[in-house]
Every structure is written in structure tokens, then in C-alpha cells.
C-alpha positions as CSV (number, residue, x, y, z in Angstrom):
1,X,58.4,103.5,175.8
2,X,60.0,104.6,172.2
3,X,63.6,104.4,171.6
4,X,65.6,107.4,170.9
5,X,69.1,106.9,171.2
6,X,71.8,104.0,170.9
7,X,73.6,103.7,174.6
8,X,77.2,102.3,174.5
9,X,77.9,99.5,177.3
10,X,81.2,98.3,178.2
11,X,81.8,94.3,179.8
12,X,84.8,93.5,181.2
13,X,86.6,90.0,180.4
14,X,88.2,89.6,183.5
15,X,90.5,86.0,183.2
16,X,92.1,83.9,185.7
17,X,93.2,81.5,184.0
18,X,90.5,79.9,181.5
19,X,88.0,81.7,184.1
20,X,85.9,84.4,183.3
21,X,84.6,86.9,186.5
22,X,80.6,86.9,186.5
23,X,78.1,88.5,188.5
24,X,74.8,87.4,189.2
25,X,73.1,91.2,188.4
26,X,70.2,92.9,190.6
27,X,68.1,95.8,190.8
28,X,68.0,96.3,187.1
29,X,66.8,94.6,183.7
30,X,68.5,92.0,183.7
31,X,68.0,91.1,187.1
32,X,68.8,87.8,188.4
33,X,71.1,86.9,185.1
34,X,74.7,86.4,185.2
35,X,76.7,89.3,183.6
36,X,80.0,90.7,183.0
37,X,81.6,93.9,185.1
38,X,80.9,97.0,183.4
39,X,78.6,99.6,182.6
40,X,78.1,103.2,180.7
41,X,81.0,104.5,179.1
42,X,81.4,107.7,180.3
43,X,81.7,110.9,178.1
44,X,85.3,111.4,177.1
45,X,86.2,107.3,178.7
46,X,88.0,104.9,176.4
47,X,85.8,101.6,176.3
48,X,89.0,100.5,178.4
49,X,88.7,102.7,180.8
50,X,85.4,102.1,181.7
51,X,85.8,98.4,182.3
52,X,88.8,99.3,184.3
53,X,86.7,101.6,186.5
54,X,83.8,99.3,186.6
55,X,85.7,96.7,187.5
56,X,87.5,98.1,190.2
57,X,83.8,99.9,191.4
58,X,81.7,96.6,191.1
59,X,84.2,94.3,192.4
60,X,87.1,95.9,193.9
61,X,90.0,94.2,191.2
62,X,92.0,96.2,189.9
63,X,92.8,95.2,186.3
64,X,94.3,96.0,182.9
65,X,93.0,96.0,179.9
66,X,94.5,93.6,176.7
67,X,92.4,93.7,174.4
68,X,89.5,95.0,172.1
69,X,87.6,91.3,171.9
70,X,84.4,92.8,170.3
71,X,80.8,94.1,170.2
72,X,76.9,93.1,170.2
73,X,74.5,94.7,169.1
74,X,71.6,94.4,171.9
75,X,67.9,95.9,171.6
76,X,66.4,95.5,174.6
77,X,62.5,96.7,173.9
78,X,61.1,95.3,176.5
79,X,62.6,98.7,178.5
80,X,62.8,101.1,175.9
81,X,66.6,100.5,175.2
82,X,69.3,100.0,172.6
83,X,73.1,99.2,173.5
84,X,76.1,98.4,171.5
85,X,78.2,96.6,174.2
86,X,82.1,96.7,173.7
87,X,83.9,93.7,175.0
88,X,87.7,94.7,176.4
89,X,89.7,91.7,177.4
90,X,90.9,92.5,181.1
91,X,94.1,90.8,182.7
92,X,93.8,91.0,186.7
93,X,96.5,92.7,188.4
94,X,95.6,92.8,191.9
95,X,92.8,92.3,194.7
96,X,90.2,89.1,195.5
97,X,87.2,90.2,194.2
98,X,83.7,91.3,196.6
99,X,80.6,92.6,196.2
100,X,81.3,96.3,196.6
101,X,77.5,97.5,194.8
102,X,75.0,95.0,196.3
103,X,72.7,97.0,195.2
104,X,73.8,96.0,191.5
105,X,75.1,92.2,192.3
106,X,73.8,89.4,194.4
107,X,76.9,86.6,193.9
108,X,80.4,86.7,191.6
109,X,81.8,84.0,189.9
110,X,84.8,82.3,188.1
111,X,83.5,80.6,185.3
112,X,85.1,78.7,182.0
113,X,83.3,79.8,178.4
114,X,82.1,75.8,178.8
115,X,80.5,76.1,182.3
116,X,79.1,79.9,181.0
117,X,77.5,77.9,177.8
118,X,75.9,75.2,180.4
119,X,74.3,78.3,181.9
120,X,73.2,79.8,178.8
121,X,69.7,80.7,179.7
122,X,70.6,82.0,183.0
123,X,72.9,84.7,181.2
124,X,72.5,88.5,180.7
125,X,71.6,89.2,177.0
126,X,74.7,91.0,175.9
127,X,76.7,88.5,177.8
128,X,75.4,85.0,175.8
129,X,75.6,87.3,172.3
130,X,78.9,87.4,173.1
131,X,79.6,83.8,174.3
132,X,77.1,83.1,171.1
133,X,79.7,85.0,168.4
134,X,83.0,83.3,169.9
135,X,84.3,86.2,171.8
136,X,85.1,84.7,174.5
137,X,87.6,82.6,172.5
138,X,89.4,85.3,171.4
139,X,93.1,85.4,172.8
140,X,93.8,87.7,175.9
């Protein structure tokens, strides 16, 4: 499979607290990792409002965006792919979050930066470059 384009991925930082929302991915590469909400950005979508309308697809929160935490760069040639994944910092507004695509997700999560480091091989790859480059640090 040969590359042809870059794709651009969005992950949403959900907090509660010093808790980050994760979901244990399925049915795609990465399958079996724990990710963040997000997806595609969309033709004409700010990177915010795709992790809003992931978020709210995937998990049912609704949420708001803060701020612009980062990006990776993640080659992934194993599948024929190349993302530039945008981080958005995410407050939660309102809702418990559910598995609304179980078809995408098997379990969620609220996990510290420390408990997400303990699990670092068992992390989607855009989701430990960002853990890896401090992201998650940043402030909300």
C-alpha cells in the first residue's frame, strides 16, 4: 500500500479533573489500544469542531473546547497511512459518558497522564506521542 496523502486527525482532551476520557478502540488499526475521542476533521471543520462532534458522536458528552494543546506527527505504514493529529483541550459541559459507536469502542475511561504513562504500551500511537511530548501537561 503507497501513501499518497497526509490525513488530519483530531483527539479530544476531555478533563474531569486531572482525568483524561479514554476509549479502548475497535474495529480499526489500532484496535484494542486506548485512544482519545476524535476522528477526521471534516472539510470546512475547525480542529475544534471536530472534537466537539466526535465527542458528542463517540460518547454522548457534550463539551467545549479550551484550547489548541498540539500536534504529532504519526506515519502509520503498516496501513498505508499518514496523520497529523491536532490535540484540542476539551472542558466537559454536560452528559455521563456511553458507548454510543460500539462498533468503534469496546470500554471508556477516566484516566490521570500518570495512570495513561503506566499504560503506555497499551496506548494508540498518536495518543502516547502526545503523552511522550508533554501535551498532556499543558494547562486547560
Amino acid at each position: 500500500m503507497s501513501v499518497t496523502r497526509v490525513q488530519v486527525g483530531v483527539g479530544a482532551v476531555v478533563r474531569d479533573g486531572g482525568r483524561i476520557l479514554v476509549l479502548r478502540r475497535a474495529g480499526a488499526h489500532g484496535a484494542g489500544t486506548w485512544g482519545l475521542p476524535g476522528g477526521h476533521q471534516e472539510f470546512g471543520e475547525s480542529p475544534e469542531g471536530t472534537a466537539v462532534r466526535e465527542t458528542l458522536e463517540e460518547t454522548g458528552l457534550v463539551v467545549r473546547p479550551t484550547v489548541r494543546l498540539g500536534f504529532t506527527d504519526d506515519p502509520m505504514p503498516e496501513i498505508g497511512r499518514h496523520y497529523v493529529t491536532l490535540f484540542i483541550g476539551c472542558a466537559r459541559l454536560d452528559g455521563e459518558p456511553q458507548l454510543r459507536e460500539p462498533e468503534k469502542a469496546t470500554a471508556l475511561a477516566w484516566l490521570t497522564p500518570d495512570e495513561l504513562r503506566a499504560r503506555r504500551t497499551q496506548l494508540f500511537d498518536p495518543l502516547g506521542r502526545c503523552l511522550d511530548a508533554g501535551l498532556l501537561e499543558k494547562p486547560a
